[in-house]
Every structure is written in structure tokens, then in C-alpha cells.
LOTIVEX-315351 format. One record per residue: x, y, z of N, C-alpha, C in turn; residue in three letters. Coordinates in steps of 0.2 Angstrom, whole numbers, plus 5000, padded with zeros to 4 digits. Last residue first. Example, Ala and Ser with C-alpha at 12.3 -4.5 7.8 and 13.67 -1.06 7.14 Angstrom:
// LOTIVEX-315351
506449895035506849955036506450005039SER 506649725039506249785039506649845039ALA 
//
This chain:
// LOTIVEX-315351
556747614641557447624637557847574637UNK 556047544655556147574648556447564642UNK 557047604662556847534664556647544656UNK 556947744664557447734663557547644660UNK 555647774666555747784662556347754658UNK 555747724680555147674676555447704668UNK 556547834687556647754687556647694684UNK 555647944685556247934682556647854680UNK 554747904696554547914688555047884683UNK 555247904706555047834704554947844696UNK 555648044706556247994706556047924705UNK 554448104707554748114702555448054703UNK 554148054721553748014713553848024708UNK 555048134731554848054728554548014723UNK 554748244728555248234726555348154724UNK 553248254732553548284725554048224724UNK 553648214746553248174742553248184735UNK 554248344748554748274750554448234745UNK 553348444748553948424743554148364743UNK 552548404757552248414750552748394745UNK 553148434770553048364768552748364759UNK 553248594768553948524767553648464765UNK 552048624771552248624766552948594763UNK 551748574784551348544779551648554773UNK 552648644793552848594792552248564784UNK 551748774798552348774793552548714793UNK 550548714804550448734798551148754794UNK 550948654816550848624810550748644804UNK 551648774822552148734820551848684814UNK 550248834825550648884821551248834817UNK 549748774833549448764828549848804819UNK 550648794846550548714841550448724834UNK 550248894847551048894845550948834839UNK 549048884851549048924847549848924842UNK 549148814863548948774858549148824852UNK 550948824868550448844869549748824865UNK 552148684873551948734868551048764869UNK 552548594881552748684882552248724877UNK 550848494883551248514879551948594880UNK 549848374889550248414889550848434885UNK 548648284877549248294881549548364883UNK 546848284880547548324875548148314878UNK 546048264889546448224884546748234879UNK 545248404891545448334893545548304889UNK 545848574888545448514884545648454890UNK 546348704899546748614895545948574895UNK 545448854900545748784905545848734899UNK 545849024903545448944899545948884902UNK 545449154914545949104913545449064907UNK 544049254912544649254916544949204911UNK 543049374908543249334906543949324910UNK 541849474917542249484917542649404913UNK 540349594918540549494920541249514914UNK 539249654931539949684925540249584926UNK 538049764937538249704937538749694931UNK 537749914947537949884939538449794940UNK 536549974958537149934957537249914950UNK 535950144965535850064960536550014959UNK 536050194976535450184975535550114971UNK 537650204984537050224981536550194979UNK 537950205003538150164997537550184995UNK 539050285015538650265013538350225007UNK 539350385025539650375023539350305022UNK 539350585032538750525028539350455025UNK 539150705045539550635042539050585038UNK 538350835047537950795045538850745040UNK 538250975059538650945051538350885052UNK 537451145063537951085062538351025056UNK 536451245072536651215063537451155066UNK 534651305074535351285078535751275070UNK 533551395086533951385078534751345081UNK 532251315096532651375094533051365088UNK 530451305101531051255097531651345097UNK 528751255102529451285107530051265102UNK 527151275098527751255098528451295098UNK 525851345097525851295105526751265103UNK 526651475090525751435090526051395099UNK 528151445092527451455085526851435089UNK 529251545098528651525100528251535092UNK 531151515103530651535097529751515099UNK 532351575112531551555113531251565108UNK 533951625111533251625109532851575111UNK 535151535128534951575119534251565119UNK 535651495135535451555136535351585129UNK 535051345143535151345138534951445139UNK 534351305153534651235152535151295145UNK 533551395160534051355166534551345161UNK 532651425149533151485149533751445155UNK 531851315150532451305144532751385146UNK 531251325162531651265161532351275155UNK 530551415159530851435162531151385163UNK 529751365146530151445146530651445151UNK 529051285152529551285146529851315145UNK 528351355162528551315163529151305158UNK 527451425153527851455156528351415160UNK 526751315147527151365143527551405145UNK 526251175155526151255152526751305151UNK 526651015154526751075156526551115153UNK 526250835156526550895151526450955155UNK 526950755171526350765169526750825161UNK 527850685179527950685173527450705169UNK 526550625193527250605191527150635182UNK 525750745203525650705198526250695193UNK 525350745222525950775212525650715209UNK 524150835229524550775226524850795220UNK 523250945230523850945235524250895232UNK 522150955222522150925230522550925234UNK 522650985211522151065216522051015222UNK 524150935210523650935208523051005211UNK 525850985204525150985209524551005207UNK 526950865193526650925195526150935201UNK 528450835185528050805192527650905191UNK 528550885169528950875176528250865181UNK 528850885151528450845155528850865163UNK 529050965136529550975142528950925146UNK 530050985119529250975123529450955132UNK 530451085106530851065111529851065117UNK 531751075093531051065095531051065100UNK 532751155083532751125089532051105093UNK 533151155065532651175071532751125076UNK 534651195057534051185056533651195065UNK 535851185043535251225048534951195049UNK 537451105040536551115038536451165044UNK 538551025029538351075035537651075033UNK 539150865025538650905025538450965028UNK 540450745022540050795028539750855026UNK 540350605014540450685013540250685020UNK 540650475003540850485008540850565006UNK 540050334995539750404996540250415002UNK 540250214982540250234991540350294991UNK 539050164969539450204972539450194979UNK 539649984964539050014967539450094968UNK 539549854953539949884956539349944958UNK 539649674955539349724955539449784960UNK 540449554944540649584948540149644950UNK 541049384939540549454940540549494946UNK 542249304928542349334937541649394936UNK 542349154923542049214924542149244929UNK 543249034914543049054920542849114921UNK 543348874900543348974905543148974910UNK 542748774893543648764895543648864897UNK 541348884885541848814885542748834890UNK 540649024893540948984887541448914890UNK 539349084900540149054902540349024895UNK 538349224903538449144901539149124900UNK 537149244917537849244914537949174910UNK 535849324922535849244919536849274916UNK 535649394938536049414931535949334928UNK 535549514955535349434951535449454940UNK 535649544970535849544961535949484960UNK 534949674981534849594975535149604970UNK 535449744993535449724987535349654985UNK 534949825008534949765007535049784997UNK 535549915023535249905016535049855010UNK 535549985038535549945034535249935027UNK 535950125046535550105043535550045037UNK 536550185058536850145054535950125052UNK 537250355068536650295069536650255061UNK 538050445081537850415075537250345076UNK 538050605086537650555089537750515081UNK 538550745098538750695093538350615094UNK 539050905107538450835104538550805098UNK 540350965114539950945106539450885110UNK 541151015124540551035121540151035116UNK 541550865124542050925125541650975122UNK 540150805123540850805125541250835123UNK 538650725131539150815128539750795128UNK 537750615125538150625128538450675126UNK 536750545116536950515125537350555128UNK 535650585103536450605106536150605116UNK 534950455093534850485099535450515104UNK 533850455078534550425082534350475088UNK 533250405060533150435069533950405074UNK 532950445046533550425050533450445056UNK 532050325035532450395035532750355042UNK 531650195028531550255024531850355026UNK 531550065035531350145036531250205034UNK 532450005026531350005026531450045031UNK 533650125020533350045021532650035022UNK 534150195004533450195009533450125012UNK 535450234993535050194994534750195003UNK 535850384989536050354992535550294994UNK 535750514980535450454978535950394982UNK 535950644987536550614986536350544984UNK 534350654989535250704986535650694986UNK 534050574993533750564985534250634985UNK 534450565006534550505002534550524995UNK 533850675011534450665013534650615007UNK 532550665012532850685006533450685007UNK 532050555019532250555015532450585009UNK 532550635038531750625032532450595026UNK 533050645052533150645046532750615041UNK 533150665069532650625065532850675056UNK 533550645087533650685079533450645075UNK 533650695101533550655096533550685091UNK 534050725121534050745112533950705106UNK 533550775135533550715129533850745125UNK 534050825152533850825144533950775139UNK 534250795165533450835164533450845155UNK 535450755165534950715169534250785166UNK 536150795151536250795156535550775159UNK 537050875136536450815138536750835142UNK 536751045133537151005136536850945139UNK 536051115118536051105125536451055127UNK 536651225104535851155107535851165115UNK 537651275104537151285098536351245099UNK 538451255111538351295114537651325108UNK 538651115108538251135114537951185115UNK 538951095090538951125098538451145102UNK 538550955083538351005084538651015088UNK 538350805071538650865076538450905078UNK 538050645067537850715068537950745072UNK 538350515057538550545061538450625062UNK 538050355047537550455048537850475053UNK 538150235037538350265045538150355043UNK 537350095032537450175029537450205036UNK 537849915027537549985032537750035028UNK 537249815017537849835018537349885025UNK 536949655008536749685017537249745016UNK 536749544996537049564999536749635004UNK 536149394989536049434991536449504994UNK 536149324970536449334980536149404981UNK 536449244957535749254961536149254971UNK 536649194941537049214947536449234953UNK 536249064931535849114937536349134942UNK 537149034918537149014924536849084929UNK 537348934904536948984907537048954914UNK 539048874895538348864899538148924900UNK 539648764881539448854885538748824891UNK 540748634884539948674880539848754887UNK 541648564888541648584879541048614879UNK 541948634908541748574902541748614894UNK 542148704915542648664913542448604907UNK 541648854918541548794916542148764913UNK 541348944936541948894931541648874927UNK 541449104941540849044939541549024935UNK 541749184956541949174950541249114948UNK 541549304968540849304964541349264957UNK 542049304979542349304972541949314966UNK 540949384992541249344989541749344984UNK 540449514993540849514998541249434996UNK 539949634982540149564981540549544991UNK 540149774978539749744983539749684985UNK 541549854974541349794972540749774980UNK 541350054970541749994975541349904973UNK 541650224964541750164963541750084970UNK 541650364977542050304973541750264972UNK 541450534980541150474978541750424975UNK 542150614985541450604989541250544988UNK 543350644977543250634986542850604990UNK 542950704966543050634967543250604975UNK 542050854972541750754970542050704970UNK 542550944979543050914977542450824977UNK 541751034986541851024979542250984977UNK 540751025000541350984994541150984990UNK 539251054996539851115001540451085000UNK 538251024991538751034988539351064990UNK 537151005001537450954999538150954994UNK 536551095014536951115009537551045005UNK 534951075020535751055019535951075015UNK 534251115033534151125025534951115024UNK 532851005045533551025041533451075034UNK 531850995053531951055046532651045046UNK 532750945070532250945062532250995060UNK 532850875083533250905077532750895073UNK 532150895100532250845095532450885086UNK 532150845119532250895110532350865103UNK 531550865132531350815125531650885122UNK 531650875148531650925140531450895136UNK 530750855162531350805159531250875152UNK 531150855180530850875176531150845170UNK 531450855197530950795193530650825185UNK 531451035203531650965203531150925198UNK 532151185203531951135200532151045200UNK 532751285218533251215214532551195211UNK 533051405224532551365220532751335217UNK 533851465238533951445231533351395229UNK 533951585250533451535249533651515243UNK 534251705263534351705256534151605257UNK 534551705277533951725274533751705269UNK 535751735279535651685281534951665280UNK 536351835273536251775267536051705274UNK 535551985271535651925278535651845274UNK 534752065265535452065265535952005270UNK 533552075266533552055261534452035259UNK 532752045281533352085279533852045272UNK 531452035295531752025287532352065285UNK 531851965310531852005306531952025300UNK 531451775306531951835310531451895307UNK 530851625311530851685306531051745311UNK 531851475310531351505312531251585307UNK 532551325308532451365304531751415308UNK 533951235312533551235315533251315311UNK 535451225304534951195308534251185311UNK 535651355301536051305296535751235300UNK 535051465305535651435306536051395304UNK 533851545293534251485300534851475299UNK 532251605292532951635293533151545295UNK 531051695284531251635285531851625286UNK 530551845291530751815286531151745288UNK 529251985295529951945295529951855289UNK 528352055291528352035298528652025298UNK 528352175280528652125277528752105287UNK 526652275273527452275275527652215279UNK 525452265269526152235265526652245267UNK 524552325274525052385272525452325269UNK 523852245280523552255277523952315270UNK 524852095289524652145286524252195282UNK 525551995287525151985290524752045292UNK 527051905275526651955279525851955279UNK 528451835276527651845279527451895279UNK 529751805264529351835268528651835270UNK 531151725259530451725260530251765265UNK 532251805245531951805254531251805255UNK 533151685233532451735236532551765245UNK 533851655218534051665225533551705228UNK 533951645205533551605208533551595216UNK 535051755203534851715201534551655206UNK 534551885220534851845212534551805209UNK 533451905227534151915228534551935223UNK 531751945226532251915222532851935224UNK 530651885240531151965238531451915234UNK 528851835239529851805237530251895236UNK 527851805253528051835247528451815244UNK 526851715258527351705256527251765253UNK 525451645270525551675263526151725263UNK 525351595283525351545277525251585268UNK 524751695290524951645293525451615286UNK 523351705286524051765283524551715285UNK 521851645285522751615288523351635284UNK 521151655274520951685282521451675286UNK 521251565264521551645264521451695269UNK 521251415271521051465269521351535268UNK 521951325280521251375284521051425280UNK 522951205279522651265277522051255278UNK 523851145292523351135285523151185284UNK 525751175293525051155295524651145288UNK 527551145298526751145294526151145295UNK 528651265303528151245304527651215298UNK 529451405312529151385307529051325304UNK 529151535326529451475323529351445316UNK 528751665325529351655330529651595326UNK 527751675320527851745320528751745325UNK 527251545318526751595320527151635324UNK 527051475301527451525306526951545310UNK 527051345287526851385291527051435296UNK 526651285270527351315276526951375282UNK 525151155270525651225267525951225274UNK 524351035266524851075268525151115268UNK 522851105256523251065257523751075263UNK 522151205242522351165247522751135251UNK 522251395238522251315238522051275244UNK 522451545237521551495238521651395241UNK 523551565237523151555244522451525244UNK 524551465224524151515226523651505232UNK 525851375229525151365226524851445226UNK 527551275223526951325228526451345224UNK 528251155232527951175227527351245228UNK 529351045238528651095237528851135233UNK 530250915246529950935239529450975241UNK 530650855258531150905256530850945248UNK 529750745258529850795263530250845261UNK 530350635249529950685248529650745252UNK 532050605247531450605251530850655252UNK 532750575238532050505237531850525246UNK 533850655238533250655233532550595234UNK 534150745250534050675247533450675244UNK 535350855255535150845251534950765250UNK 535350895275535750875269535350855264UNK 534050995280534450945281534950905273UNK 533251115292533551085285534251025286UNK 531551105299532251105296532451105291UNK 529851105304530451125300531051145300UNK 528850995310529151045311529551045305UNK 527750895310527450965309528251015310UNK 528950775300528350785306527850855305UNK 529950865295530050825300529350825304UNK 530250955280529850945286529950875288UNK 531551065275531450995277530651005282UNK 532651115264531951135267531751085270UNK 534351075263533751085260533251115265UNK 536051145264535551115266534851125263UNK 537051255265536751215257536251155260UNK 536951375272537351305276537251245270UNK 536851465266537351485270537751395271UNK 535451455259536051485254536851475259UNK 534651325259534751365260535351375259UNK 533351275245534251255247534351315252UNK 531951185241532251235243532951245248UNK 531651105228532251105233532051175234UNK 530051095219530951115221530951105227UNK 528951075207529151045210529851095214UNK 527451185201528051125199528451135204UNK 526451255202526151205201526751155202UNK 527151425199526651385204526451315198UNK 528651475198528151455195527751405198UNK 529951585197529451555202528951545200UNK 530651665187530851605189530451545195UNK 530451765183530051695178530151635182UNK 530451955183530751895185530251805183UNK 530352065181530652025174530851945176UNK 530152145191529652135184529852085179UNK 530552085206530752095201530152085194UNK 529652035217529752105217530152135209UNK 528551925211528851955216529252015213UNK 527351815207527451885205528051885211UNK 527451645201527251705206527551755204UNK 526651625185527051645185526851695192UNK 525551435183525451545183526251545185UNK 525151315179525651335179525751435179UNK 523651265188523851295181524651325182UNK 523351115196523451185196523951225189UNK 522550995187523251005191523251095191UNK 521250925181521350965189522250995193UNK 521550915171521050975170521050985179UNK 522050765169522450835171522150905170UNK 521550645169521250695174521650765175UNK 521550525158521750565159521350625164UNK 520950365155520750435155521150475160UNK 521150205146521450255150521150325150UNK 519850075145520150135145520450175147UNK 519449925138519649985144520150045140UNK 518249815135518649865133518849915139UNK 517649675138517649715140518549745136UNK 516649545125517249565128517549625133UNK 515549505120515549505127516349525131UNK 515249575107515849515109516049485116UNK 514149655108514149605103514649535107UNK 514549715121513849675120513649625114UNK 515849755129515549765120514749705121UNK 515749845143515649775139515549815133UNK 517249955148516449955145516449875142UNK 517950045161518049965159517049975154UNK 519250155162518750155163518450075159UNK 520450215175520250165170519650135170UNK 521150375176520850335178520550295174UNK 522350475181522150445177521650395179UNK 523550535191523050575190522650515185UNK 524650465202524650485193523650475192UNK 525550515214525150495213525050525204UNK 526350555229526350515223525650505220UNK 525650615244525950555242526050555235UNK 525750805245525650725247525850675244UNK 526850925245526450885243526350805246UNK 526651085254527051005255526750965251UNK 526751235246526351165249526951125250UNK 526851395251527151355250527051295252UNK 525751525242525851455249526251425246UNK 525851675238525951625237526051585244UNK 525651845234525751785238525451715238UNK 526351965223525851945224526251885229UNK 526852135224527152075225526352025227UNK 527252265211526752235215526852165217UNK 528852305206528352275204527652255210UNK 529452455209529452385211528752355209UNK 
//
């Protein structure tokens, strides 16, 4: 059995955020500068209490809990100087501690060998007020006192589901047993290193098509006898949608104590030459587990100029048109789960401090709660491995402007005709050669006429 070390169990005091604002005149600009200053060099250090199991992580001095009692599910309650348990309420502070090392300060849980109680502390001089924890189970303890010099166990925090005193210890009496609820804490996680696998469809004509950016007709008329120049010049907006996957069983389950975000770099773009909006990458944020998937999309806007001098020809119409790739794949990838944790903590006065950053055991013992896979530790950073797929459905980098010859339009003041011009022009040319003859024909027979007149 592991050596069991002892811990106070504090009532914290009021609320409170450790920081202080400091005010300097600039002397040039007479204007006063302020400044936030941080004081968390006084919150009690996140240590691991010892109790009877060697491998146990789960009781960690400076952070917040419910103490649940195991029979009647009621909480740990002080009323005043006394103690009870009473149904679950989160907004009342009474029901939240935390436990300290015996040196500390403050209120701590009390007994005097019958009933149980708070007082103020009197030091490490007041056995009175130093705990052990027997490990049950999961997160399941027997608080013990002891008052002794041998460490054997004077009895233990016992009740009825009412009224809470200290019995005879008996590590077997679930009316003794005790659950450590974590309160007020929050995860941050956040996806990164991807390493994508951008070729994982092979089937390219699938990924990519051809498409018209134009959301207009993009026609240009000239109805008039002379060519013109004409400045095509618009603008066009498209999105680029990003949909990211994962199982839960590969991340975490969102819920009241976790975030998750994700953040995409641009190479995601320059692999599949997909056009960048002014961001230049891709943040989002998964709201929500469902059917044990995490799934978060996110749309990125992009903007096209196309601009072209086109020229028109007489009695014509032009249709331009700019065509662009649309990019449709889903991606698999690896990559890293980051993960930074902030929860209400105790100061060395005895005061919490709201949402304060955490020691490393603390992060430990939150993500083993939240999640039963690897711990990776770099240096000061927390993350595990994960993989998923990455939906891309998007538009590429360049566009091509393409001008296209449509209908010709009837001359003004040409009459209508069935006949096409080209018919027409075809009708006069075989009639020219008749009328040559006819004329022939006539001047020979005046000829003849004059001859005959003659004779």
C-alpha cells in the first residue's frame, strides 16, 4: 500500500479573480496607461493527493468538486458551521471544495470524533481536519480521520443520506463511499499537423470539372455597321465549403467541459490549387457529437476579377464566358489534437480563482475523464493522435476568359426577305448571265434590221 499522505478539505471563499490593475502617467502625454497584472504565483500548486492506490491521479489539490454521496446521490453541503447533504445545485457554492495540503489556510472540513462540521484552521496542530482518501473505485473514496501517531483510521465520514457524521471506518459500507465530481473546468482542443493524403481518389474526373463563374449571361450586342471594343469588367464571390470528420472515439465527445476547433494552413489550397480567400486558411469549430462523430464545416469566401477588352464585330452578338475548375474530394488525413485546459482554482488564501490555466496534472486528470486514449507530453504541450477526412468542395485558383460568336442581326434598311443574304447573293449571280444574252440577242436583231434596210 502506498503511504497515505493528508489533505484538508477547504470550503472556498467568495469568488474571486486574482489580478490587479496597475495605472502609470506617461509624463510626455499626460495620459494614464493601465495595466492588467496577473497574481497566479499565489494559487496553490496543483500536487497529486496520495492515497492508498499507487496509481491513483484522480485527487488533485487546488481544483474544484462535488462531493456526491454514493447511497443517497446528494452532495457535501455546509449550512452555516454544519454539514449535510443536499440535492445537486450548481450555483451554490456551499457544495464546492477543494482540497489543500495541512499547511493551508482557511475553512476546512471538520469532526470532533462524532459529528462533522466546519471550522477554521489551527494549523497542522488540528488532526481534527486532516483527511486521508481509501480508493473504492473509480473516483469513489473513504474519507478518513486520523488522529494518531500509528495512522490507524479513527473513523470515517459516514450518512444517511441526511444528516452526515463520522462512524466507524469501513471501506465496505457504501454509506461511506464518497464520488469526486470535477467541477467548473473547460478542455480547449484544437486539430492541427494535418498530413493529407490528397490523392486518395483516383478517379480525377470525379474531383474536378470545368464550370461558368459568370453568374450573369455575360452577352455583349452590336447592332450597329462597325466593330466595337468593349471592357468586360465584373466582379464575382463564390464560397469554398470545408467539412471535417472524425470519430469521437478518435477525439472527444463535445460536451459542457469541451471545445474543439480546427484550424487548416494553406497548403490545403496549393494541393489542390484551390483559390485562398483573405485569410489565407481555415478555422472552424465542432458544436456538437453526433452519432459519435464530430463534424464541423466552415465556408470561405473568394473573390474573382474578370476583366477582358472583347471585340464585337458588326450586325453580332458575343457570349464570354469564364471558366474555372470546381474541385470536389474528400481527403483522409492524420493529425494532432492539441489540447490546453483553464478550471476555477484555490488560492493560498482560500479564494477560487475563476478559469485560472492549470498544472499538468490537472490536464492529465481531466483528459483521462474526458477521453481513454494516449497522453502525448512535448515539453509544456498536451495533444493525442487522431485521423479523419477532410470534404472539400471548392473553386481553383485561375480562371480563363473564352468569348464566344453568337446570332448576326438584319442590316437596317434592307427589306426582309425568305431568302438568306447568302441565298440572295447566290440568285444574283446566276441571273447576270441570262440578262447578257437577252441584250446579245437584241442588238443582233437591230443589226440585222439596219442591214436589211440597206439592200
Amino acid at each position: 500500500m502506498a503511504k497515505l499522505g493528508s489533505a484538508q478539505l477547504v470550503l472556498p471563499k467568495q469568488d474571486i479573480v486574482l489580478q490587479y490593475v496597475l495605472m502609470i502617467l506617461n509624463p510626455d502625454t499626460g495620459v494614464f496607461l493601465f495595466f492588467t497584472i496577473s497574481t497566479c504565483s499565489s494559487l496553490i500548486p496543483n500536487n497529486r493527493v496520495i492515497t492508498n492506490d499507487a496509481k491513483d491521479y484522480d485527487l488533485i489539490e487546488g481544483i474544484t468538486y462535488n462531493i456526491v454521496h454514493f447511497m443517497s446521490e446528494n452532495n457535501l453541503v455546509s449550512s452555516g458551521d454544519h454539514v449535510t447533504v443536499a440535492p445537486s445545485d450548481d450555483n451554490n457554492p456551499y457544495q464546492h471544495w477543494s482540497l489543500q495540503k495541512v499547511e493551508g489556510s482557511g475553512t476546512n472540513l471538520d469532526n470532533n470524533g462524532k459529528g462533522v462540521y466546519v471550522g477554521v484552521d489551527r494549523g497542522s496542530a488540528n488532526p481534527y481536519q486532516h483527511w486521508i482518501f481509501i480508493k473504492i473505485k473509480n473516483y469513489t473514496y473513504n474519507i478518513a480521520n486520523v488522529r494518531n501517531v500509528s495512522r490507524s483510521l479513527d473513523g470515517s465520514i459516514d450518512s444517511n443520506g441526511k444528516m452526515v457524521y463520522i462512524s466507524i471506518s469501513d471501506k465496505n459500507n457504501p454509506y461511506q463511499q464518497w464520488l469526486f465530481e470535477p467541477i467548473n473546468y473547460k478542455l480547449t482542443t484544437v486539430i492541427m499537423d494535418y498530413d493529407f493524403d490528397l490523392n486518395y481518389d483516383n478517379n480525377k474526373q470525379n474531383r474536378k470539372k470545368q464550370i461558368n463563374l459568370l453568374s450573369g449571361n455575360g452577352k455583349i450586342v452590336n447592332p450597329s455597321n462597325v466593330t466595337i471594343k468593349q471592357m468586360f469588367d465584373v466582379e464575382e464571390t463564390k464560397s469554398n465549403s470545408f467539412t471535417l470528420e472524425i470519430r469521437s472515439s478518435e477525439s472527444f465527445k463535445i460536451g459542457a467541459h469541451i471545445d474543439m476547433h480546427f484550424e487548416i494552413g494553406a497548403s490545403v489550397y496549393e494541393g489542390l490549387q484551390l483559390k485562398a480567400g483573405i485569410s489565407g486558411g481555415i478555422e472552424g469549430e465542432i458544436k456538437s457529437t453526433v452519432e459519435e462523430r464530430n463534424k464541423g464545416t466552415v465556408t470561405d469566401k473568394v473573390s474573382y476579377h474578370i476583366k477582358q477588352v472583347v471585340i464585337v464585330p458588326p450586325y453580332t452578338s458575343v457570349q464570354v464566358t469564364a471558366i474555372v475548375d470546381k474541385v470536389n474530394i474528400v481527403a483522409p488525413f492524420n493529425a494532432k489534437i492539441q489540447i490546453t485546459c483553464e478550471a476555477d482554482r484555490l488560492s493560498k488564501s482560500g479564494k477560487v480563482v475563476k478559469m485560472a490555466v492549470v498544472d499538468s496534472n490537472v490536464i492529465k486528470y481531466y483528459f483521462q475523464r474526458e477521453n481513454a486514449g494516449s497522453l502525448i507530453i512535448d515539453g509544456d504541450s498536451f495533444y493525442i493522435n487522431t485521423n479523419g477526412t477532410l470534404k472539400i468542395d471548392g473553386y481553383g485558383f485561375d480562371s480563363e476568359i473564352r468569348t464566344k460568336n453568337l446570332e448576326t442581326f438584319q442590316q437596317k434598311g434592307t427589306p426582309l426577305s425568305p431568302l438568306s443574304p447568302s441565298n440572295k447573293s447566290e440568285s444574283t449571280s446566276e441571273s447576270s448571265p441570262k440578262n447578257l444574252v437577252l441584250l446579245y440577242q437584241v442588238i443582233l436583231t437591230l443589226f440585222q434590221i439596219i442591214m436589211l434596210l440597206q439592200n
